[in-house]
BALOBA-1460 file (C-alpha; in Angstrom, 3 decimals):
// residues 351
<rec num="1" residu="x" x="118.770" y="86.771" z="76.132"/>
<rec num="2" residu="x" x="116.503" y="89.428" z="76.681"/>
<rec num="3" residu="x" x="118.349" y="92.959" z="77.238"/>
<rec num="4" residu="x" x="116.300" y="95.851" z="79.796"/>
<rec num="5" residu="x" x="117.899" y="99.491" z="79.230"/>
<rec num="6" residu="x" x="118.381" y="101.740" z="82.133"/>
<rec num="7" residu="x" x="115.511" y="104.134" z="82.274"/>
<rec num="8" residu="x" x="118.487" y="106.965" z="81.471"/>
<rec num="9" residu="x" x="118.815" y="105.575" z="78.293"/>
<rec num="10" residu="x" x="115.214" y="106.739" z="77.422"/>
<rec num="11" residu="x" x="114.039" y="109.705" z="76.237"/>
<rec num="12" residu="x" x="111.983" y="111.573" z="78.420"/>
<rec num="13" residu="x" x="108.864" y="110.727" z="76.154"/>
<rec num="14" residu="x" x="109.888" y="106.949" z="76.335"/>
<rec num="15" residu="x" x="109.930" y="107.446" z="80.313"/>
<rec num="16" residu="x" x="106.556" y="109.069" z="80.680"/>
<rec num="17" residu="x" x="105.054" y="106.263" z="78.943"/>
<rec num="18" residu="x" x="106.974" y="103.145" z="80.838"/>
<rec num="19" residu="x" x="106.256" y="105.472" z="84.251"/>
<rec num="20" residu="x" x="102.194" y="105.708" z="82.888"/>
<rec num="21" residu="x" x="102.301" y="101.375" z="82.370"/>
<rec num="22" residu="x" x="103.756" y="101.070" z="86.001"/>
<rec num="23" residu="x" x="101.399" y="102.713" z="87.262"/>
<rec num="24" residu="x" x="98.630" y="101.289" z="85.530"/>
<rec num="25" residu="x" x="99.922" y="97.884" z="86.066"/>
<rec num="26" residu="x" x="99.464" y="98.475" z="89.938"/>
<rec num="27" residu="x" x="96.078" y="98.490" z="89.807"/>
<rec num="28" residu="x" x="95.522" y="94.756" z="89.255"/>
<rec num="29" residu="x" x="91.851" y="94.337" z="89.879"/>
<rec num="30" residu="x" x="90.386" y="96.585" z="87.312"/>
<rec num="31" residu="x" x="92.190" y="96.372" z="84.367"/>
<rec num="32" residu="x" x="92.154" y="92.404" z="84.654"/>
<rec num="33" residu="x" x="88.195" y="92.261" z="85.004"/>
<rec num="34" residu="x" x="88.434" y="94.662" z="81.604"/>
<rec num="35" residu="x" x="89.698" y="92.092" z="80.124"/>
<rec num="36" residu="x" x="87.972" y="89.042" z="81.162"/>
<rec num="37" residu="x" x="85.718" y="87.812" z="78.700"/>
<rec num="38" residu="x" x="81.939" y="87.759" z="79.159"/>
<rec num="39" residu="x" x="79.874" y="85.843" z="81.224"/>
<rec num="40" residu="x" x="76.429" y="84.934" z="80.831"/>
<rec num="41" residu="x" x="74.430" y="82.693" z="83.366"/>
<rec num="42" residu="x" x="70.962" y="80.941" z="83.447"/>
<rec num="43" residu="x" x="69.968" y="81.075" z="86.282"/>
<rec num="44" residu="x" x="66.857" y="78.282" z="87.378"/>
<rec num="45" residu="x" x="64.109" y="78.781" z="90.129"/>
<rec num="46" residu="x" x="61.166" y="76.663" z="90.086"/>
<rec num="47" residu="x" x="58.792" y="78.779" z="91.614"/>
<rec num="48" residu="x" x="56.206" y="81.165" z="89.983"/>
<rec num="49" residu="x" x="57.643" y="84.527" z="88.739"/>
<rec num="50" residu="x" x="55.588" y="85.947" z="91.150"/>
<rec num="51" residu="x" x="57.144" y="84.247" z="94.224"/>
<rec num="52" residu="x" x="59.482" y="86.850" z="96.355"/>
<rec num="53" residu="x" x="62.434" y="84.860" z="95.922"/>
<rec num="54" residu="x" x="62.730" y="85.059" z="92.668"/>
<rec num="55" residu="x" x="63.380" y="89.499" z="92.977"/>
<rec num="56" residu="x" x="66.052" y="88.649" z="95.287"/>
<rec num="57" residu="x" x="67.718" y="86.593" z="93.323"/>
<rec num="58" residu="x" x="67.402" y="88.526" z="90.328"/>
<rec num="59" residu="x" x="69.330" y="91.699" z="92.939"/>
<rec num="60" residu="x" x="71.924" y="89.429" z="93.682"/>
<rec num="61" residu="x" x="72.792" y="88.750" z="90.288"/>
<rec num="62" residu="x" x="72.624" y="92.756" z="89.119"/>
<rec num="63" residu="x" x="75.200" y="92.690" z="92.143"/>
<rec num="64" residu="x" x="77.018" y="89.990" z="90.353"/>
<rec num="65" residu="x" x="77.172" y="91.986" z="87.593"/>
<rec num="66" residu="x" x="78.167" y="95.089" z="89.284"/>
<rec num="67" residu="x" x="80.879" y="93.569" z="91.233"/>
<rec num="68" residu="x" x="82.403" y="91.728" z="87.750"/>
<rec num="69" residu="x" x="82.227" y="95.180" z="86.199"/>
<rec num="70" residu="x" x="79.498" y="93.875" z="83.691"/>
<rec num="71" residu="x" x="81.178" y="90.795" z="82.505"/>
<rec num="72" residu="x" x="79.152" y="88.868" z="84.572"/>
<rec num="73" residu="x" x="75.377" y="88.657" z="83.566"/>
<rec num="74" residu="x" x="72.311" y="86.440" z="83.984"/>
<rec num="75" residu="x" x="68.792" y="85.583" z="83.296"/>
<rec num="76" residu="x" x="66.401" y="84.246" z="85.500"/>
<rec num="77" residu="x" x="63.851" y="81.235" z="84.520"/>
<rec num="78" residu="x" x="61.601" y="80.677" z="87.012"/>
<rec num="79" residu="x" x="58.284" y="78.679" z="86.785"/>
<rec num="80" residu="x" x="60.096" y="75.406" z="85.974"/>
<rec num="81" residu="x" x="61.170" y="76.968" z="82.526"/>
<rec num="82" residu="x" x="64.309" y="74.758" z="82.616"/>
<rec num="83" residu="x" x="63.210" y="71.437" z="84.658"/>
<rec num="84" residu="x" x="60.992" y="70.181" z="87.026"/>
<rec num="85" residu="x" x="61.532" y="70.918" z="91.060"/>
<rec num="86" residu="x" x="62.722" y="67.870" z="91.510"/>
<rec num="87" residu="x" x="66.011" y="68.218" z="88.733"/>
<rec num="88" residu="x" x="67.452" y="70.922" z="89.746"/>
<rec num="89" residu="x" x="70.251" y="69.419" z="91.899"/>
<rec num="90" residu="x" x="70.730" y="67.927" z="88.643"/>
<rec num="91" residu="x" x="70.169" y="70.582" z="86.417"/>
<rec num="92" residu="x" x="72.828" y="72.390" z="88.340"/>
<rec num="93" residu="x" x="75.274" y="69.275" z="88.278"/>
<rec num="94" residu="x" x="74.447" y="68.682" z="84.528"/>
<rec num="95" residu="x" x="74.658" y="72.358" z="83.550"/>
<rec num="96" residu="x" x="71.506" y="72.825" z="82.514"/>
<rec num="97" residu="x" x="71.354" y="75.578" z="84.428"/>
<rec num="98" residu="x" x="74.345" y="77.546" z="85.907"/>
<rec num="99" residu="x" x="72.739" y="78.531" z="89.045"/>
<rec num="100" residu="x" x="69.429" y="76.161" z="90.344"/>
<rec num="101" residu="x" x="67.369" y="76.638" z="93.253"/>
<rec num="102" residu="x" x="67.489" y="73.341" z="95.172"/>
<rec num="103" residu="x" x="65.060" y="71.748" z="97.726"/>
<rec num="104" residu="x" x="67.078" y="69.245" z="98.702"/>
<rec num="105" residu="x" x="64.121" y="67.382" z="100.611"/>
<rec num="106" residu="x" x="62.669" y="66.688" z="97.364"/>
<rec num="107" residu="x" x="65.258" y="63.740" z="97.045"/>
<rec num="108" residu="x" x="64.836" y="61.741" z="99.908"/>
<rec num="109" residu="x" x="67.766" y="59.823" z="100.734"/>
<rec num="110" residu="x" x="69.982" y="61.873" z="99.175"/>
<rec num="111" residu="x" x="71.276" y="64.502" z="101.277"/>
<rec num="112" residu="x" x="70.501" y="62.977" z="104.589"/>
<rec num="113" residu="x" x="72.875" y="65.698" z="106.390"/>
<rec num="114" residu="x" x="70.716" y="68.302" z="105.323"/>
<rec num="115" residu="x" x="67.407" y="66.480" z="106.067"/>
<rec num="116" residu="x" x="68.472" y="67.229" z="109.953"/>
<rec num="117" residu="x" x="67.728" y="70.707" z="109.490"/>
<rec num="118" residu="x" x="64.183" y="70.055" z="108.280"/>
<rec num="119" residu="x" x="63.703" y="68.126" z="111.561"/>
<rec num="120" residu="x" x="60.381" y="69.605" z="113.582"/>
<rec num="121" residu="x" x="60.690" y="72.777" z="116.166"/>
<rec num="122" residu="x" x="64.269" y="73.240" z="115.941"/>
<rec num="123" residu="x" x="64.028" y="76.910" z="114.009"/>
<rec num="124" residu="x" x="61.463" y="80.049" z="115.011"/>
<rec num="125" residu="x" x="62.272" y="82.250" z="112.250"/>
<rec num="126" residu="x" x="63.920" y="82.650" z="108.585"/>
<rec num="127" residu="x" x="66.499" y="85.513" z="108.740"/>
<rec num="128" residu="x" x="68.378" y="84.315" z="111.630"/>
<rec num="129" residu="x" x="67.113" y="80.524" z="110.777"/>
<rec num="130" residu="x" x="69.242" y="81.161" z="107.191"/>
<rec num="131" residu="x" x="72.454" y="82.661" z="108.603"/>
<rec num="132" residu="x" x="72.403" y="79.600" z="111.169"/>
<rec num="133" residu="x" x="71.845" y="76.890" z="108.451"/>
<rec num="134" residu="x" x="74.551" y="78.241" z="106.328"/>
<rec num="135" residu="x" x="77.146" y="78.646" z="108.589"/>
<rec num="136" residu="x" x="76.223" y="75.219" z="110.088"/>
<rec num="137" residu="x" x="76.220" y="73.762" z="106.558"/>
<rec num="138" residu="x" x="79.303" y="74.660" z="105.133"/>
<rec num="139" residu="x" x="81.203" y="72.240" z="106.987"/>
<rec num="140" residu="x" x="78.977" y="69.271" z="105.269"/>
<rec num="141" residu="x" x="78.246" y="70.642" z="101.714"/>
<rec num="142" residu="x" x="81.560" y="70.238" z="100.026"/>
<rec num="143" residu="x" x="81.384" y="66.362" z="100.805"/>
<rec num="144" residu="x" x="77.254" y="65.832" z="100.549"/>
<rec num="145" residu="x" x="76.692" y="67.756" z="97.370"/>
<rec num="146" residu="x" x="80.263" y="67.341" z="95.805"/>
<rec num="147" residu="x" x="78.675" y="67.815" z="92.107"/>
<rec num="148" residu="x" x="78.120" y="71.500" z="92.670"/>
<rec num="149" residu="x" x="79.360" y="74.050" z="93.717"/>
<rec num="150" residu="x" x="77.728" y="75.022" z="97.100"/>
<rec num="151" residu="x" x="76.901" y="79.123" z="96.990"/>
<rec num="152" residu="x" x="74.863" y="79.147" z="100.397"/>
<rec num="153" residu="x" x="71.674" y="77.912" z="102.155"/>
<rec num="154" residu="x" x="68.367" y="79.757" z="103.168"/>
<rec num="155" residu="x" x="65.054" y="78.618" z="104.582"/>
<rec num="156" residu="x" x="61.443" y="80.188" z="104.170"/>
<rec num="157" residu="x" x="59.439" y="81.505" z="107.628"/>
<rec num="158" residu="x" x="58.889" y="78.203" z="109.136"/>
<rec num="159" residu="x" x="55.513" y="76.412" z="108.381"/>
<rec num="160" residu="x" x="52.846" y="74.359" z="109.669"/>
<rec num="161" residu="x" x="49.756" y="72.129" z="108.625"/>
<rec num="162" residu="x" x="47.134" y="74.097" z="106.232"/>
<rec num="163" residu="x" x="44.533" y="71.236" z="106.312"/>
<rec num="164" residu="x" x="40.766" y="70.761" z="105.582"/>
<rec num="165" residu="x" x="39.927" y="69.802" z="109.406"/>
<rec num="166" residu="x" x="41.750" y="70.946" z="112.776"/>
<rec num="167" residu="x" x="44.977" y="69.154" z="113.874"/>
<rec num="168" residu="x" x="44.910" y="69.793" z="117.487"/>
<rec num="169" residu="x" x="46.609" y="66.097" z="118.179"/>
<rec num="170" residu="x" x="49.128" y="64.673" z="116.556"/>
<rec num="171" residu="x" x="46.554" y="61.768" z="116.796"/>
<rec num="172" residu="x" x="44.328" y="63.907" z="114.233"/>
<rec num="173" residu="x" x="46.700" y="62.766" z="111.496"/>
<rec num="174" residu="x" x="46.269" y="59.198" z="111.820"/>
<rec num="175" residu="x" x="44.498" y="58.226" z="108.527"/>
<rec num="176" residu="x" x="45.499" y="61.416" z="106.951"/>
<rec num="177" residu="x" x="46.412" y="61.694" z="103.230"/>
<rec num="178" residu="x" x="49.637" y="64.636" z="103.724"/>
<rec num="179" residu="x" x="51.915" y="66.555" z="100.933"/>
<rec num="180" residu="x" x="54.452" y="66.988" z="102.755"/>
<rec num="181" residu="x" x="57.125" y="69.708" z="102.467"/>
<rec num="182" residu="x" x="60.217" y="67.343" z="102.758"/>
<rec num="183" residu="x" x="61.255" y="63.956" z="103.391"/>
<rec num="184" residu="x" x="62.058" y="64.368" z="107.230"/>
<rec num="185" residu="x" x="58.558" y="65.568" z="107.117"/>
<rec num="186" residu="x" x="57.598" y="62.791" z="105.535"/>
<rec num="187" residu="x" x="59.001" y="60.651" z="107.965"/>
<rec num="188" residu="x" x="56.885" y="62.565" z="110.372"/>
<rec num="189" residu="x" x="53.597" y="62.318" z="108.712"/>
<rec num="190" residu="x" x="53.825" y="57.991" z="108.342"/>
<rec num="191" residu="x" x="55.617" y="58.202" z="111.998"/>
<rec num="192" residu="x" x="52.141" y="59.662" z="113.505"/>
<rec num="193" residu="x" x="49.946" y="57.437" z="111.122"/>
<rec num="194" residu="x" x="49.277" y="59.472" z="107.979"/>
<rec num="195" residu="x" x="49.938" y="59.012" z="104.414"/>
<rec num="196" residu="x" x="52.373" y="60.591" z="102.389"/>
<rec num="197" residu="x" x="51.391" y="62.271" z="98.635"/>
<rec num="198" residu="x" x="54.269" y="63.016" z="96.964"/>
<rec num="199" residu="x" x="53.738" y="66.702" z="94.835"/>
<rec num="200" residu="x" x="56.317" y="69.591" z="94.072"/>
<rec num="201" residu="x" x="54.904" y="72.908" z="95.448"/>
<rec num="202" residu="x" x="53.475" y="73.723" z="92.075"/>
<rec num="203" residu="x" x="51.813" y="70.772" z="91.792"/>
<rec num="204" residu="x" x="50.138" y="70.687" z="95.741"/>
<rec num="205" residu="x" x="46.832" y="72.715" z="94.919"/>
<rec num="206" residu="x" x="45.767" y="70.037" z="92.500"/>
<rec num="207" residu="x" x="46.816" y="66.852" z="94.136"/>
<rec num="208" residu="x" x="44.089" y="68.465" z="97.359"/>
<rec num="209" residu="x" x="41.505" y="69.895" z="94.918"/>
<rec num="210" residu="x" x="41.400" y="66.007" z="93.422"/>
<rec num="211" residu="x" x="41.280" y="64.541" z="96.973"/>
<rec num="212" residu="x" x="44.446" y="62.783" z="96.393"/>
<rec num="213" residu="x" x="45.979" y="64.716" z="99.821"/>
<rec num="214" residu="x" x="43.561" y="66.393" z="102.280"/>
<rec num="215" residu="x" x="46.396" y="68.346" z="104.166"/>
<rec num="216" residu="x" x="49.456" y="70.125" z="103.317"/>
<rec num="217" residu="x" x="52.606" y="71.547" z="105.451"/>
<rec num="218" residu="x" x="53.275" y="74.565" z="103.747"/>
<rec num="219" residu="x" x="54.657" y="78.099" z="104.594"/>
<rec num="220" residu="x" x="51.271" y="80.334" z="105.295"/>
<rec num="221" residu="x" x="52.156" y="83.032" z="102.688"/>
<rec num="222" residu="x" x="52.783" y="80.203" z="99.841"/>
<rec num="223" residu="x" x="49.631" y="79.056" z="100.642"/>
<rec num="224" residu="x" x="47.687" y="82.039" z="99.034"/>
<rec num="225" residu="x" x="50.420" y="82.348" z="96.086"/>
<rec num="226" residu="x" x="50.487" y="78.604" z="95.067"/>
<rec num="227" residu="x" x="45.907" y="78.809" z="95.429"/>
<rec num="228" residu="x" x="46.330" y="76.611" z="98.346"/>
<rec num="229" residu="x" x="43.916" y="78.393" z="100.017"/>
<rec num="230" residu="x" x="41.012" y="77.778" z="98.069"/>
<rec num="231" residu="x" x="41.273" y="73.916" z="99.073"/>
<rec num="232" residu="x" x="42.573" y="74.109" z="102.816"/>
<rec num="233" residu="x" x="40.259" y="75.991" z="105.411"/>
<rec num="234" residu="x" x="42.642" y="75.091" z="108.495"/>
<rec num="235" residu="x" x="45.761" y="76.266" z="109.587"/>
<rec num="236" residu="x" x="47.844" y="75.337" z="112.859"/>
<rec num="237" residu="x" x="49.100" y="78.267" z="114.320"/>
<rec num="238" residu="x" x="52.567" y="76.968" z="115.517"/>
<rec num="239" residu="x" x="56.388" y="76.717" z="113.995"/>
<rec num="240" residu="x" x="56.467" y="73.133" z="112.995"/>
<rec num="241" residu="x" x="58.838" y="72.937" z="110.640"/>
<rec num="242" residu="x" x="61.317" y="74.439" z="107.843"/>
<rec num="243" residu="x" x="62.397" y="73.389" z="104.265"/>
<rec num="244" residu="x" x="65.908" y="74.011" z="104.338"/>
<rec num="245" residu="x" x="67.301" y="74.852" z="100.296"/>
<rec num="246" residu="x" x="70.359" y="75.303" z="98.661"/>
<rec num="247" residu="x" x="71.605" y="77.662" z="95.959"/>
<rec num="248" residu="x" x="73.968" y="75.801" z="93.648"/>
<rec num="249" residu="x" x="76.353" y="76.272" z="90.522"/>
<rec num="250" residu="x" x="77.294" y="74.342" z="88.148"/>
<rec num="251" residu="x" x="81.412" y="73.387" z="88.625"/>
<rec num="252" residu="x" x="82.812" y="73.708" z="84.914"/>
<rec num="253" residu="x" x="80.735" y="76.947" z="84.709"/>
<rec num="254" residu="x" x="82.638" y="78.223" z="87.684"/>
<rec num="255" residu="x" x="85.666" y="76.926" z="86.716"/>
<rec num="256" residu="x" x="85.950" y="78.568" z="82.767"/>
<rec num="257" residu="x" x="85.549" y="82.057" z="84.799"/>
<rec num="258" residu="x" x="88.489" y="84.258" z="85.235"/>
<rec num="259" residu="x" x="90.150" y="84.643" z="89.000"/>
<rec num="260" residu="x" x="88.254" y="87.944" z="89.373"/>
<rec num="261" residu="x" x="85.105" y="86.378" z="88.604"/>
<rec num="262" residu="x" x="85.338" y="83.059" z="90.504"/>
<rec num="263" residu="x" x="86.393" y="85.757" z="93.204"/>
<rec num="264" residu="x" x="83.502" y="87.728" z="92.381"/>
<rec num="265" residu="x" x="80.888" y="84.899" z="92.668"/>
<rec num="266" residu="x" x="82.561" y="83.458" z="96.146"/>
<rec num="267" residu="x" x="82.365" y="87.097" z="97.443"/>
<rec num="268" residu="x" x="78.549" y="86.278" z="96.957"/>
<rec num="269" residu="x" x="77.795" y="82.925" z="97.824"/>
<rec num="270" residu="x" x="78.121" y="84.128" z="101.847"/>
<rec num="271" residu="x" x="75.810" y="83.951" z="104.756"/>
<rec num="272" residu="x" x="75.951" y="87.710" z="104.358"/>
<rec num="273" residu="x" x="74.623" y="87.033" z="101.179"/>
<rec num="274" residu="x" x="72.326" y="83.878" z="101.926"/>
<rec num="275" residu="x" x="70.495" y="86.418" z="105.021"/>
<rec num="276" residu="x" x="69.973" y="89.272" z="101.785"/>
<rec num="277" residu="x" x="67.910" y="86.187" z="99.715"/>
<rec num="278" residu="x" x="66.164" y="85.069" z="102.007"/>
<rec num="279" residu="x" x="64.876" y="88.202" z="103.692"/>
<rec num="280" residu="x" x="62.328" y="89.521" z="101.357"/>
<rec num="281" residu="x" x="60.642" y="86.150" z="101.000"/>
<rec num="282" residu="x" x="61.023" y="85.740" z="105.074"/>
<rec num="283" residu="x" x="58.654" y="88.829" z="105.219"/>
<rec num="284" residu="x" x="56.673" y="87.642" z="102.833"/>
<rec num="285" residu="x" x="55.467" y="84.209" z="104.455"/>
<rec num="286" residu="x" x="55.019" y="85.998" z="107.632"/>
<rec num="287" residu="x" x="52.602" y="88.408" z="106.419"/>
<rec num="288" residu="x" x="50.293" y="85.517" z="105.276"/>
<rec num="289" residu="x" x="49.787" y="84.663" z="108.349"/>
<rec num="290" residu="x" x="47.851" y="87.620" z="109.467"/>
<rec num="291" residu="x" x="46.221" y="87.475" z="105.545"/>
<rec num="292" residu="x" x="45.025" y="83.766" z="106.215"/>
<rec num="293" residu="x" x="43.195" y="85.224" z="109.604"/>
<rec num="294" residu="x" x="41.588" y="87.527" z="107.907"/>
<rec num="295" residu="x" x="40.011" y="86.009" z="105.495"/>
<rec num="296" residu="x" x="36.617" y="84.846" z="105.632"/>
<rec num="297" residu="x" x="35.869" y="80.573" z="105.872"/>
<rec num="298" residu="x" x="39.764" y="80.633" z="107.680"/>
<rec num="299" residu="x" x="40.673" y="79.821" z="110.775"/>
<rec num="300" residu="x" x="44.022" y="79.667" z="111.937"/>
<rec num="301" residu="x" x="44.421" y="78.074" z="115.869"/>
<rec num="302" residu="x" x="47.058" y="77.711" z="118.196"/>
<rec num="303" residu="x" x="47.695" y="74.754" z="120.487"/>
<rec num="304" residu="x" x="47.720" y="74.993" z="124.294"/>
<rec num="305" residu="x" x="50.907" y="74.177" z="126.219"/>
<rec num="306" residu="x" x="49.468" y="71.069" z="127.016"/>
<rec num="307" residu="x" x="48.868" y="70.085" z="123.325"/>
<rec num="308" residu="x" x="51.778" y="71.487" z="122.051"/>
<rec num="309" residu="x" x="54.206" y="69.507" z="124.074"/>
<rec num="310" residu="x" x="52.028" y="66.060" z="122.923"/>
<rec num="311" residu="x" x="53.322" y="67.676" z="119.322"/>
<rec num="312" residu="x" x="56.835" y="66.883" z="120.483"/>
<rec num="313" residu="x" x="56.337" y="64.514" z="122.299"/>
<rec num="314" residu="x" x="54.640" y="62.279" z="119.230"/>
<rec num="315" residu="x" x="57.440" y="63.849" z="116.711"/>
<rec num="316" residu="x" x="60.242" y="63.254" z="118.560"/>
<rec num="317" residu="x" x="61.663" y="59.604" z="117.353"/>
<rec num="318" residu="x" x="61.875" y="61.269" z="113.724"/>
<rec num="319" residu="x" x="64.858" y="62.608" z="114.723"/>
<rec num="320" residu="x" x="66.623" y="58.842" z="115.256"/>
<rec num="321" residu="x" x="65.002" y="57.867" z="112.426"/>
<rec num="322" residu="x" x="67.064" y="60.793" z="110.557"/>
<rec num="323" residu="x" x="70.382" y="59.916" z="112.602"/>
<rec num="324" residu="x" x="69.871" y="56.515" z="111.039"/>
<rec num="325" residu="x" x="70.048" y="57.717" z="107.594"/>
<rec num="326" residu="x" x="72.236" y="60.292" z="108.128"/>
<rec num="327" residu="x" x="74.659" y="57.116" z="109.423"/>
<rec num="328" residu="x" x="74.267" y="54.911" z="106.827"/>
<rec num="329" residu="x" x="75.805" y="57.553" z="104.454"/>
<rec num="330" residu="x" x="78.910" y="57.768" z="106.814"/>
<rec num="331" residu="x" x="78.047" y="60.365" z="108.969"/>
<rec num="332" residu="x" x="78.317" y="61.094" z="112.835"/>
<rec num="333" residu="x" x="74.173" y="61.845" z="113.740"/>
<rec num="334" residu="x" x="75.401" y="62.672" z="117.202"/>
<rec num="335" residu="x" x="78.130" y="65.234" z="116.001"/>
<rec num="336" residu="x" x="75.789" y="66.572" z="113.123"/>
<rec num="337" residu="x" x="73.085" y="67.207" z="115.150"/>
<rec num="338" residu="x" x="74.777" y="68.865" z="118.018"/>
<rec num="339" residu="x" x="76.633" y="71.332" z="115.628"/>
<rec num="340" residu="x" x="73.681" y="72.341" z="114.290"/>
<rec num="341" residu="x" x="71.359" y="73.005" z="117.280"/>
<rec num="342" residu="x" x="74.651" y="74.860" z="119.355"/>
<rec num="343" residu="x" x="75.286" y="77.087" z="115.770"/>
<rec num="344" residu="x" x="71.239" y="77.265" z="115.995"/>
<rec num="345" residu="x" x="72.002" y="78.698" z="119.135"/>
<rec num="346" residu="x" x="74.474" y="80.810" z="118.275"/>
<rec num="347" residu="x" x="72.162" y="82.577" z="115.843"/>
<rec num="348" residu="x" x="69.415" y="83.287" z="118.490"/>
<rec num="349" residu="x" x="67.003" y="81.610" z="115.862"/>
<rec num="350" residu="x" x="65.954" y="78.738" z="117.832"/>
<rec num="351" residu="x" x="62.246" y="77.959" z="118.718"/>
């Protein structure tokens, strides 16, 4: 049996001291993250280091690090140091990386749930566009990407098609060889009589320098980073579409963290959070758009009303095509799709 003395039975030294470890044991949070042990994350993003995303994520983990009271660090790979584009829903699953920058549409099939959100004309820009498609996809993500754990969702400034002739009907893309930015895109592209060329973003300057794809839908600042524009002369001036992505850890990772870690990384994986990513890069892509004008053998065009509802018009039967999918994997289309154009809504970020 295990005896406590009443504190009168201490001398006053004795006292001081329990007194000094009460009051150090009420402040829980810091002395426990003292004592976790350390962290250290690898952290995966296929695009070039160059690429504005990758800064932002590089802040959010030196807030990680803050918040964890440096027991939580990381290191960013970007350029595909780790795995292709394609892997790194897998790389995040497998734990090749810890954290992995997913494009979900790279996978088609796989996450038909998300594929609604890279459905044409539904968002007009990235910063309210991202804190719409997390909030929206937080309901879906713990059952569509269960091998992960889901941190939040972003999308870039919304794109268009960077081609080597005009697109002013969606006629124009009959016989067309495309790279297109997802799979719901893709379903677009055969939908108005094109041809799909499958290519990660890395990999989309060559397939069009070799003639393999003579268009491209593509965010307009990308399309100077990636050298797109030294193969594409043409670029629609309209909001056609956005790639919705996902940034993802792996499980076990999370789960050998401490309490005040796991509660340091879900006080960052918030649409708060998701808006602070995807800002930077937001700015980015919309300042190529004004770059692309500007510079000399470019032309960037906008469609008349007229043309522009033929756009929709032509596009519009990709969205059953996507509630069929998004069926088949057990899903209400009907109830998916309405939740995401009313939180779309919500957001103001509709086009």
């Amino acid at each position: 049996m295990v005896h406590s003395l009443p504190s009168t039975a201490l001398s006053p030294l004795m006292r001081s001291i329990v007194a000094l470890c009460a009051g150090i044991g009420t402040f829980t949070g810091l002395p426990a993250m003292a004592q976790d042990k350390a962290v250290a994350l690898k952290l995966s993003s296929w695009v070039p280091a160059q690429h504005p995303l990758n800064p932002a994520l590089i802040a959010w983990a030196e807030d990680v690090k803050k918040a964890s009271n440096g027991t939580i660090t990381a290191t960013l790979f970007p350029s595909e140091q780790l795995g292709k584009a394609f892997d790194h829903y897998d790389m995040a699953k497998d734990g090749i990386a810890d954290f992995a920058y997913i494009n979900p549409g790279y996978q088609p099939g796989r996450f038909p749930v998300m594929a609604g959100a890279g459905l044409p004309f539904i968002f007009s820009n990235a910063k309210s566009g991202t804190a719409a498609i997390d909030a929206w996809y937080r309901a879906y993500a713990a059952k569509e990407m269960k091998d992960v754990k889901y941190c939040f969702a972003f999308i870039h400034d919304p794109g268009t098609f960077h081609s080597k002739k005009k697109l002013l009907s969606p006629t124009d893309v009959k016989g067309l060889k495309v790279r297109p930015a997802t799979s719901t895109i893709g379903q677009m592209v055969t939908l108005l009589g094109g041809t799909n060329v499958q290519a990660s973003a890395p990999e989309a300057r060559d397939a069009i320098e070799r003639g393999v794809a003579d268009a491209i839908t593509f965010p307009w600042g990308s399309i100077s980073l990636f050298g797109i524009d030294k193969v594409v002369t043409e670029h629609m001036d309209v909001p056609l579409y956005t790639t919705p992505f996902v940034w993802a850890m792996n499980k076990d990772k999370y789960e050998s963290m401490s309490a005040a870690q796991k509660k340091v990384i879900d006080e960052h994986c918030t649409t708060e959070w998701a808006e602070k990513v995807a800002s930077p890069w937001a700015d980015f892509e919309y300042g190529g758009r004004a770059k692309l004008a500007g510079q000399a053998g470019h032309e960037s065009y906008k469609l008349s009303a007229e043309q522009l509802d033929a756009w929709r018009k032509a596009v519009a039967p990709t969205e059953a095509a996507w509630a069929e999918g998004a069926a088949k994997a057990g899903n209400d289309p009907k109830a998916v799709m309405e939740s995401l154009r009313a939180t779309v809504a919500r957001y103001k970020a509709g086009f």
